[in-house]
VORO-474028 format. One record per atom (N, C-alpha, C, O): atom name; residue number from 1; residue in one letter; y negated, x, z; chain. Coordinates in nm, 4 decimals, decimal comma. Atoms other than C-alpha are relative to their C-alpha. Example, Ala and Ser with C-alpha at 12.3 -4.5 7.8 and 13.67 -1.06 7.14 Angstrom:
2
DRENKE   atome   num   residu         c2         c1         c3   chaine
DRENKE       N     1        A     0,1190     0,0890     0,0000        A
DRENKE      CA     1        A     0,4500     1,2300     0,7800        A
DRENKE       C     1        A    -0,1200     0,0900     0,0000        A
DRENKE       O     1        A    -0,1181     0,1936     0,0665        A
DRENKE       N     2        S     0,1190    -0,0820    -0,0060        A
DRENKE      CA     2        S     0,1060     1,3670     0,7140        A
DRENKE       C     2        S    -0,1090    -0,0770     0,0730        A
DRENKE       O     2        S    -0,2198    -0,0261     0,0899        A
This chain:
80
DRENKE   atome   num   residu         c2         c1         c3   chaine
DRENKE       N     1        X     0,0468     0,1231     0,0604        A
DRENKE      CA     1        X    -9,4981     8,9487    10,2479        A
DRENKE       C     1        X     0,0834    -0,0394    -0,1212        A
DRENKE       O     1        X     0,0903    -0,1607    -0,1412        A
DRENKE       N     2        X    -0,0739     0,0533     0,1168        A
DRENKE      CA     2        X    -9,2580     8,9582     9,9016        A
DRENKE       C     2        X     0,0818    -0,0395     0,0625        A
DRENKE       O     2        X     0,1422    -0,0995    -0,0264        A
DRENKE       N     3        X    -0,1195     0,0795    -0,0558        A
DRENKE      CA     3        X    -8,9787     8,8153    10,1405        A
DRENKE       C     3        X    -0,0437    -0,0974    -0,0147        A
DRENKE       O     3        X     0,0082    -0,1555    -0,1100        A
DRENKE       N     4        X     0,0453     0,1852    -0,0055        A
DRENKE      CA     4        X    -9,1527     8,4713    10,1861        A
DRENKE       C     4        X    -0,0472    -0,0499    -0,0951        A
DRENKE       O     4        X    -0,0527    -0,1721    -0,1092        A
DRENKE       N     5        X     0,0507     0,0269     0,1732        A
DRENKE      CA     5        X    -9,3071     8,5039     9,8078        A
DRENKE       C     5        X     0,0547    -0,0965    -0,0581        A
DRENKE       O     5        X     0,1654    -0,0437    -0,0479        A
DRENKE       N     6        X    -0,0896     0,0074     0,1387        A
DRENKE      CA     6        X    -9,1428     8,3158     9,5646        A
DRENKE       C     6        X    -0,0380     0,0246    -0,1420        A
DRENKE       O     6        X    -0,1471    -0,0168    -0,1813        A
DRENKE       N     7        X     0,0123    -0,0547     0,1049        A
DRENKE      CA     7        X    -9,1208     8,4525     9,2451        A
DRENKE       C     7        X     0,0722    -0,0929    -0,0696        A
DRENKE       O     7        X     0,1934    -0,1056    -0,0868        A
DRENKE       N     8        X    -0,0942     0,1247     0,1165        A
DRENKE      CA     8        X    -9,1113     8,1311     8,9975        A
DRENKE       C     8        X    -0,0777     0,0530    -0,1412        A
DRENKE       O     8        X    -0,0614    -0,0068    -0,2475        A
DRENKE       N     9        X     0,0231    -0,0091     0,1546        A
DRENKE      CA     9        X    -9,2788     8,2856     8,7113        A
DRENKE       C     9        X     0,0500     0,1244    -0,0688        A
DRENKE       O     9        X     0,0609     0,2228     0,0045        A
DRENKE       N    10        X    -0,0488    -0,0989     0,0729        A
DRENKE      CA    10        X    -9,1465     8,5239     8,4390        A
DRENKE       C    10        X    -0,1385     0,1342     0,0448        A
DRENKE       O    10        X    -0,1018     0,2348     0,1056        A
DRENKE       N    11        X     0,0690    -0,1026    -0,0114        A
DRENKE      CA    11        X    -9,4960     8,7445     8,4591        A
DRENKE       C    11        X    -0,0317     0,0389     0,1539        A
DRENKE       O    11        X    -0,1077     0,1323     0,1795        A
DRENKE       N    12        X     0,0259    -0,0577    -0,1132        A
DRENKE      CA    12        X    -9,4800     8,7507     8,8455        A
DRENKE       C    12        X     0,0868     0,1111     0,0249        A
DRENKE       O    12        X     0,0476     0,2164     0,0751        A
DRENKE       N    13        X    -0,1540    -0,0442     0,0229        A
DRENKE      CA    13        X    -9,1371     8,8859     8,8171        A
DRENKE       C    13        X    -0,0004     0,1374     0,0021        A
DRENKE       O    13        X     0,0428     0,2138     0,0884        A
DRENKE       N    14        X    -0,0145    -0,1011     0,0774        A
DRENKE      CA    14        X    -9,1981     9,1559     8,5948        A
DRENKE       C    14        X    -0,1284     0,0851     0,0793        A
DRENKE       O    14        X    -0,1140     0,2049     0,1040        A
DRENKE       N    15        X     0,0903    -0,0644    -0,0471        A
DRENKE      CA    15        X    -9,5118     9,2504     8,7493        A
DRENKE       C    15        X     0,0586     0,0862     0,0991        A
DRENKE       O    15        X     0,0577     0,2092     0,0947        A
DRENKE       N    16        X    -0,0405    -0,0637    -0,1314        A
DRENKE      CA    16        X    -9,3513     9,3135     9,0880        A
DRENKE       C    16        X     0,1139     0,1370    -0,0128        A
DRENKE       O    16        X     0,1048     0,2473     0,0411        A
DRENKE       N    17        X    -0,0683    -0,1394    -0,0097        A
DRENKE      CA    17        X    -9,0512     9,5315     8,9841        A
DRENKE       C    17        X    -0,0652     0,0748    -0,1141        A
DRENKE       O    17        X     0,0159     0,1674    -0,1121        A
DRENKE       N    18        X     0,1130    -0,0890     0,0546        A
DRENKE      CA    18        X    -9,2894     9,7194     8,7440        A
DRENKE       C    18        X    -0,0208     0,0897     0,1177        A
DRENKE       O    18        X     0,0396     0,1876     0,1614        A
DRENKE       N    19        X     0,1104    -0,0373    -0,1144        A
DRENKE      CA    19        X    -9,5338     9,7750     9,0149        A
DRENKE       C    19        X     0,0811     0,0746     0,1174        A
DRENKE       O    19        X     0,0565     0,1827     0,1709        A
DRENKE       N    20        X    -0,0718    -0,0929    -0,1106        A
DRENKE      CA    20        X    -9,2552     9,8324     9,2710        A
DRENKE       C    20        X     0,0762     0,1212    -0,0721        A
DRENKE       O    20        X     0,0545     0,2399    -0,0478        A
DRENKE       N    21        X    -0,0634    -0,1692     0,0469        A
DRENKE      CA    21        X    -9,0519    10,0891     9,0887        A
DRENKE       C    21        X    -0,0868     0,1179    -0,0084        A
DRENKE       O    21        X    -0,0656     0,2122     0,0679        A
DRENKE       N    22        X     0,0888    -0,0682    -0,0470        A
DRENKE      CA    22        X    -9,3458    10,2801     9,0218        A
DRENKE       C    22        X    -0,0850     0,0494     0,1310        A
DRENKE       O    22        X    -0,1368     0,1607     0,1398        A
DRENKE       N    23        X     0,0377    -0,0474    -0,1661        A
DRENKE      CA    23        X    -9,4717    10,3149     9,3797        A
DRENKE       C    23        X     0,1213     0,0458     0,0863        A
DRENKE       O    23        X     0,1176     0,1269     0,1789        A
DRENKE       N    24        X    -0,1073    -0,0792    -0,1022        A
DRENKE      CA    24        X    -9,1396    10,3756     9,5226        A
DRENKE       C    24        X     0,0392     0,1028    -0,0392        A
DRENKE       O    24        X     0,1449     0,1020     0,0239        A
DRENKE       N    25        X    -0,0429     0,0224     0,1669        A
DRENKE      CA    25        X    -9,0543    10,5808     9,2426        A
DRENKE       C    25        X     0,1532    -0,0681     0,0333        A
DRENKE       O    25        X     0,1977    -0,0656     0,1481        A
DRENKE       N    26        X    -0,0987     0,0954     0,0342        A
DRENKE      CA    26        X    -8,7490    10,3739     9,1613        A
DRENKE       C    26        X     0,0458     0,0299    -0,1142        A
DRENKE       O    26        X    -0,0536     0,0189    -0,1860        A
DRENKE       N    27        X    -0,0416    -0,0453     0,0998        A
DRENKE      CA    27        X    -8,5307    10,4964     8,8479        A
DRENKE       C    27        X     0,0094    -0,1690    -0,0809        A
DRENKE       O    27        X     0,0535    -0,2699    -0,0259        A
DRENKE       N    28        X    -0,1317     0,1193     0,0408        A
DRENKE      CA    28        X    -8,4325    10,2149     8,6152        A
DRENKE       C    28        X     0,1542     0,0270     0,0125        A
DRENKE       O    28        X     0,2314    -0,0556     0,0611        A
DRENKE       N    29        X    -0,1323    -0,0368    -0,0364        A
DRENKE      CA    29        X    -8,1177    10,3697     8,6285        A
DRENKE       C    29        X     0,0579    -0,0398     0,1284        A
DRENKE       O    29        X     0,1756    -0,0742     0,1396        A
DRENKE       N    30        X    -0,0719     0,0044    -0,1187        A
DRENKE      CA    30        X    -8,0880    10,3316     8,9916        A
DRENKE       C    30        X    -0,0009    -0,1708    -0,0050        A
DRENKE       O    30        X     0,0937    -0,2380     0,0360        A
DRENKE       N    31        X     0,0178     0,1362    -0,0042        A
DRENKE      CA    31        X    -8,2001     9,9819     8,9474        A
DRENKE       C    31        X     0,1486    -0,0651    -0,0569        A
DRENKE       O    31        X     0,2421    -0,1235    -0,0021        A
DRENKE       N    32        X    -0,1013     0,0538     0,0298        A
DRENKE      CA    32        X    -7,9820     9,9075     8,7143        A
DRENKE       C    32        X     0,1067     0,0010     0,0053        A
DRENKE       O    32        X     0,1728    -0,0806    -0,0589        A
DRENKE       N    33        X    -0,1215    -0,0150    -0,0600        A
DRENKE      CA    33        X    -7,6790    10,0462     8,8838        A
DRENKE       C    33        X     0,0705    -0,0707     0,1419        A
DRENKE       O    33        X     0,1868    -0,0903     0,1774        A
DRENKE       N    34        X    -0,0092     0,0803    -0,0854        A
DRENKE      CA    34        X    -7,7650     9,8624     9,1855        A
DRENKE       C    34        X     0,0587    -0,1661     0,0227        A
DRENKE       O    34        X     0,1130    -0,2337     0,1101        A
DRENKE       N    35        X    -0,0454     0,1482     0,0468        A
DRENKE      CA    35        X    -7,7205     9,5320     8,9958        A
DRENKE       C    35        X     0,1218    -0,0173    -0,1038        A
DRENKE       O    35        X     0,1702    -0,1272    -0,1309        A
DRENKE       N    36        X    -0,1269    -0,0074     0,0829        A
DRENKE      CA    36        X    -7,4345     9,6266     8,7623        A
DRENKE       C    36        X    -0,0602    -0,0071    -0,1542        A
DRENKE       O    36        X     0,0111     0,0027    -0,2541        A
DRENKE       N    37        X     0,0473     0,0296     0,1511        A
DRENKE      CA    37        X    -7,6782     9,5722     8,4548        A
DRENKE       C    37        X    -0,0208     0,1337    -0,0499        A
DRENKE       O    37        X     0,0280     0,2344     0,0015        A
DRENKE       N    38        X     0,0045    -0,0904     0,0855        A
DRENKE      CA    38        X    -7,8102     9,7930     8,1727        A
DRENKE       C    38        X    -0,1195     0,0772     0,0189        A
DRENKE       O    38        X    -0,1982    -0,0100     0,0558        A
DRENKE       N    39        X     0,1247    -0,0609     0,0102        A
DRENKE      CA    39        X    -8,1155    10,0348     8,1796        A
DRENKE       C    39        X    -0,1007    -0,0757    -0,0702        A
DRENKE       O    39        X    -0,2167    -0,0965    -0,0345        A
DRENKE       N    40        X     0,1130     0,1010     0,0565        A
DRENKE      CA    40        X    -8,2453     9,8035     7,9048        A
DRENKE       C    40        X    -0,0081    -0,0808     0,0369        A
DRENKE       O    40        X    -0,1216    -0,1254     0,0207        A
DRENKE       N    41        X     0,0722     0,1394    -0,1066        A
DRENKE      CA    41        X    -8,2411     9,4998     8,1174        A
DRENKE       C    41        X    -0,0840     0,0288     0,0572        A
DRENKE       O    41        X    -0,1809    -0,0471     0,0608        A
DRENKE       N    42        X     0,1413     0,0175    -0,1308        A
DRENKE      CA    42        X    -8,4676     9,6158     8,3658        A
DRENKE       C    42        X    -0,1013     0,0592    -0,0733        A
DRENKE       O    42        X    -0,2172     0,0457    -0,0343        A
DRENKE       N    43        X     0,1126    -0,0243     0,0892        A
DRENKE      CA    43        X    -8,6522     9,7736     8,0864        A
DRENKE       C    43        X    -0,0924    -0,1646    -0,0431        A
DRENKE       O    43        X    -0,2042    -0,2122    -0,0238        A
DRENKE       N    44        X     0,0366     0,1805     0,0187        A
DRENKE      CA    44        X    -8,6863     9,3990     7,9753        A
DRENKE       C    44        X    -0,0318    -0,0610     0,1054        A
DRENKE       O    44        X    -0,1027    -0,1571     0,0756        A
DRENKE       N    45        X     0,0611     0,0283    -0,1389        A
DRENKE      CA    45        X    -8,7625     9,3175     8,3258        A
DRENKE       C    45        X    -0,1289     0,0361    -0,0016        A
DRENKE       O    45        X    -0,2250    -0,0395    -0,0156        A
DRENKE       N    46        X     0,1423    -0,0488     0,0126        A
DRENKE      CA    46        X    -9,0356     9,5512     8,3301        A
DRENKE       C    46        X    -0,1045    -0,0462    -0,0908        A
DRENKE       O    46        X    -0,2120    -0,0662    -0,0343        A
DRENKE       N    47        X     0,0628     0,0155     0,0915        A
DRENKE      CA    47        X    -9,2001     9,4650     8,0105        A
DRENKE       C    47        X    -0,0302    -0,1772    -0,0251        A
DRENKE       O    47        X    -0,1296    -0,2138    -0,0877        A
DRENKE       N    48        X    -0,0011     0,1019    -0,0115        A
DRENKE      CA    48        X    -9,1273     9,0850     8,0561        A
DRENKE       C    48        X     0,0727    -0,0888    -0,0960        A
DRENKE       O    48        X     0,0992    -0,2027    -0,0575        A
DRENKE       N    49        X    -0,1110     0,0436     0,0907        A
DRENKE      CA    49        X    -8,9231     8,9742     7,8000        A
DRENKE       C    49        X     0,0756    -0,0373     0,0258        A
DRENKE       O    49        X     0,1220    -0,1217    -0,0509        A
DRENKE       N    50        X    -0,1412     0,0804    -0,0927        A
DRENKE      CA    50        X    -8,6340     8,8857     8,0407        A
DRENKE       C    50        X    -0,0107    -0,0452     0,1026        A
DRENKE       O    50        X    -0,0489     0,0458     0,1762        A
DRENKE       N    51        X    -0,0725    -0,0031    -0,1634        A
DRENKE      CA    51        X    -8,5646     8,7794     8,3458        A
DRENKE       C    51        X     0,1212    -0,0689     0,0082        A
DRENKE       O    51        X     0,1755    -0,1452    -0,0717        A
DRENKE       N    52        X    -0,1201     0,0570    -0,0412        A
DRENKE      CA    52        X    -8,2786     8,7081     8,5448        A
DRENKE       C    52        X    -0,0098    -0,1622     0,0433        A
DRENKE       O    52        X    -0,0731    -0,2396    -0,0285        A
DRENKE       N    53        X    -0,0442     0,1621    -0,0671        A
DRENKE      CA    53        X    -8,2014     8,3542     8,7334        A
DRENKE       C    53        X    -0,0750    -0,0194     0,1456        A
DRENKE       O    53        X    -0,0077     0,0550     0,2170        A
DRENKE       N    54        X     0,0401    -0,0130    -0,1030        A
DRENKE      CA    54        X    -8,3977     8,3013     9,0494        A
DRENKE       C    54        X     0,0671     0,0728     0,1100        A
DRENKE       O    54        X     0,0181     0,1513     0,1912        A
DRENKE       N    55        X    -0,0778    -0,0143    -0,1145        A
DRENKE      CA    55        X    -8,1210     8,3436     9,2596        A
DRENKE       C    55        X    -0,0322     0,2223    -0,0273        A
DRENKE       O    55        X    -0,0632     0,3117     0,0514        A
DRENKE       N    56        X    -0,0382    -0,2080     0,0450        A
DRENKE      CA    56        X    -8,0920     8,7716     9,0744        A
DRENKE       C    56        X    -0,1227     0,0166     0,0459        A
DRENKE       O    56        X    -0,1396     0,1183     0,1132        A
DRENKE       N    57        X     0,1473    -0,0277    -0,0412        A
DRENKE      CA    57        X    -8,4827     8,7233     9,1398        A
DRENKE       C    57        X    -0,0213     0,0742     0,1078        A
DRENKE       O    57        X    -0,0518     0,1916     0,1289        A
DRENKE       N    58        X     0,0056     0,0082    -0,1540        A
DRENKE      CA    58        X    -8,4825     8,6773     9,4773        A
DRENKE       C    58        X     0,0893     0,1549     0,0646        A
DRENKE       O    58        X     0,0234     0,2401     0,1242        A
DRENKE       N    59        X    -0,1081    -0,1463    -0,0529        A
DRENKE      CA    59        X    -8,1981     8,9887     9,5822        A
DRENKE       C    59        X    -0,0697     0,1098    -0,0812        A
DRENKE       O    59        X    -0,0529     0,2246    -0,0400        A
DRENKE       N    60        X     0,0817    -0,1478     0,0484        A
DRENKE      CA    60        X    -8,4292     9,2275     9,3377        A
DRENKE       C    60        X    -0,1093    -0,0217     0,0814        A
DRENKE       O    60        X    -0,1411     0,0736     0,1525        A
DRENKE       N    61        X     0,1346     0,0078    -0,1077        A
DRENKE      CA    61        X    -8,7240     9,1200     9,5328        A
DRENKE       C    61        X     0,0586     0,0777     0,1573        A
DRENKE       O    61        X     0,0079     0,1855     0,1881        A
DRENKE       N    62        X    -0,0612    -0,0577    -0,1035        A
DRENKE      CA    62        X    -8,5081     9,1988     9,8764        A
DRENKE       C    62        X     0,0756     0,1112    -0,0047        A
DRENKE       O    62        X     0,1297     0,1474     0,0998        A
DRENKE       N    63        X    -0,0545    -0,1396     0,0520        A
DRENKE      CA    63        X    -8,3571     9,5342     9,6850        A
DRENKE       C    63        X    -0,1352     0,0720     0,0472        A
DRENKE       O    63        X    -0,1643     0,1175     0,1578        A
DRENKE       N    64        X     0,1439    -0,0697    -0,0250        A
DRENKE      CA    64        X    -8,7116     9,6715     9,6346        A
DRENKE       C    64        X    -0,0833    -0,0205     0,1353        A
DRENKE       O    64        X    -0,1721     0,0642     0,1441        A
DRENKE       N    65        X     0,0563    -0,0017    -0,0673        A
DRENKE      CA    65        X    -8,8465     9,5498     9,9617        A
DRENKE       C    65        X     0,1146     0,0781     0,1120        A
DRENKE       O    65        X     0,0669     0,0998     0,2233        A
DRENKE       N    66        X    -0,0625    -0,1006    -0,0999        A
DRENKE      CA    66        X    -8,5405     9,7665    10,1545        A
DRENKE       C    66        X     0,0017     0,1226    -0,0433        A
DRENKE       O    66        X     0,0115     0,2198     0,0315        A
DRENKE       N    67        X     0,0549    -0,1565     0,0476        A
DRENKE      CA    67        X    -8,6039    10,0520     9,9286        A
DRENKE       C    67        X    -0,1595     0,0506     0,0794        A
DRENKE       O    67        X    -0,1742     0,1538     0,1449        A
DRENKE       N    68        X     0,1246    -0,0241    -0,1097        A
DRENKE      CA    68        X    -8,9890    10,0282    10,0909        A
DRENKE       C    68        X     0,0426     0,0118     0,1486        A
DRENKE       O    68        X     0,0061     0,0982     0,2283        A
DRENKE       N    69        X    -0,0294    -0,0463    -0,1643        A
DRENKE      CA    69        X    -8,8618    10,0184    10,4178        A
DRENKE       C    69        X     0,0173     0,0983     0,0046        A
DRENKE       O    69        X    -0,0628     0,1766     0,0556        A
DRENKE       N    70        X     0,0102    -0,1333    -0,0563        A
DRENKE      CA    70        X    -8,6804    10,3040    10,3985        A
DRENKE       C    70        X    -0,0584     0,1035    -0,0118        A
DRENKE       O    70        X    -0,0551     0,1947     0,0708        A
DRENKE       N    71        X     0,1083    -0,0873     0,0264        A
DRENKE      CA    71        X    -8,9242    10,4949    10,2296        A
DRENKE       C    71        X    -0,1234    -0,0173     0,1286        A
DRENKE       O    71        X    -0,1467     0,0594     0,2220        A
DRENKE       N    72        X     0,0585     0,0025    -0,1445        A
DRENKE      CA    72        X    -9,1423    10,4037    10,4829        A
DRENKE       C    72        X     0,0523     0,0408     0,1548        A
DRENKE       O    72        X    -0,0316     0,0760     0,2378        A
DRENKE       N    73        X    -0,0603    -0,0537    -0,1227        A
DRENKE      CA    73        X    -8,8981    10,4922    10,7921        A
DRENKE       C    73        X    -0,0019     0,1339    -0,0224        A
DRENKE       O    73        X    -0,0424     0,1927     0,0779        A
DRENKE       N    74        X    -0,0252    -0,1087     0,0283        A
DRENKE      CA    74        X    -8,8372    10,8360    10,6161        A
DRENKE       C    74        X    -0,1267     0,0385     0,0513        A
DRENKE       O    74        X    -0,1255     0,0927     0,1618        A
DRENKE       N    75        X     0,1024    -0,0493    -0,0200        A
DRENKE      CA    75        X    -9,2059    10,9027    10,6145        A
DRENKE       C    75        X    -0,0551     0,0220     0,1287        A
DRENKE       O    75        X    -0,0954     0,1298     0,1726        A
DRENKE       N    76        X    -0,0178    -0,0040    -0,1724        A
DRENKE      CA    76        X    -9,2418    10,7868    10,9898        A
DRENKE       C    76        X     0,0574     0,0571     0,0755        A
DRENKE       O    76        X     0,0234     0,0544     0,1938        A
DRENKE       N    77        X    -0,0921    -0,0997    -0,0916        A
DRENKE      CA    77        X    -8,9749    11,0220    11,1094        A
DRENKE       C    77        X     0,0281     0,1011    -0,0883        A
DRENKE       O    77        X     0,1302     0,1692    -0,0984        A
DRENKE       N    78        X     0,0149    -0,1777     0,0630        A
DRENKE      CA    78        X    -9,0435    11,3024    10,9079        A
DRENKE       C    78        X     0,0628     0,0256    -0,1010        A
DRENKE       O    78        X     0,0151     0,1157    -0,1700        A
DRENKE       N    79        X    -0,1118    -0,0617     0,0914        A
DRENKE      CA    79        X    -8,7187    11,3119    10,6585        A
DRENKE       C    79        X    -0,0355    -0,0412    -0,1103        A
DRENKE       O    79        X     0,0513    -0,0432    -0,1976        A
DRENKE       N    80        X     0,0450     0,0079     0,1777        A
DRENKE      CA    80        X    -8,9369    11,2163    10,3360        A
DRENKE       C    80        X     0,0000     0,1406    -0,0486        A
DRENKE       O    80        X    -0,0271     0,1653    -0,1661        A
């Protein structure tokens, strides 16, 4: 369902990669290596203070929802 979402507000934003890092666990580190940014950006992500541009929105929304997948495939075929 976050694929077809859109994420137009700053506190939806922050909620989601919050919420998702914690359930996947999700490092900021990895996050923020994924996107080329800083640990404290996505700290500022998390906390809400920042966000990126819709467009960075949108590809962290579709980051975190292929991290669930494969966490989810792992679990389904045993290699979690």
């Amino acid at each position: 369902m976050l694929r077809t979402t859109p994420i137009d507000e700053k506190l939806h934003f922050h909620y989601v990669v919050r919420e998702g890092c914690a359930l996947l666990p999700l490092s900021d580190d990895r996050l923020a290596k994924a996107f080329g940014i800083s640990c404290t950006s996505v700290e500022r992500w998390k906390m809400g203070f920042n966000t990126p541009h819709a467009q960075a929105q949108r590809q962290v929304i579709e980051f975190l929802c292929a991290e669930t997948d494969a966490a989810l495939r792992a679990l389904t075929t045993g290699t979690a």
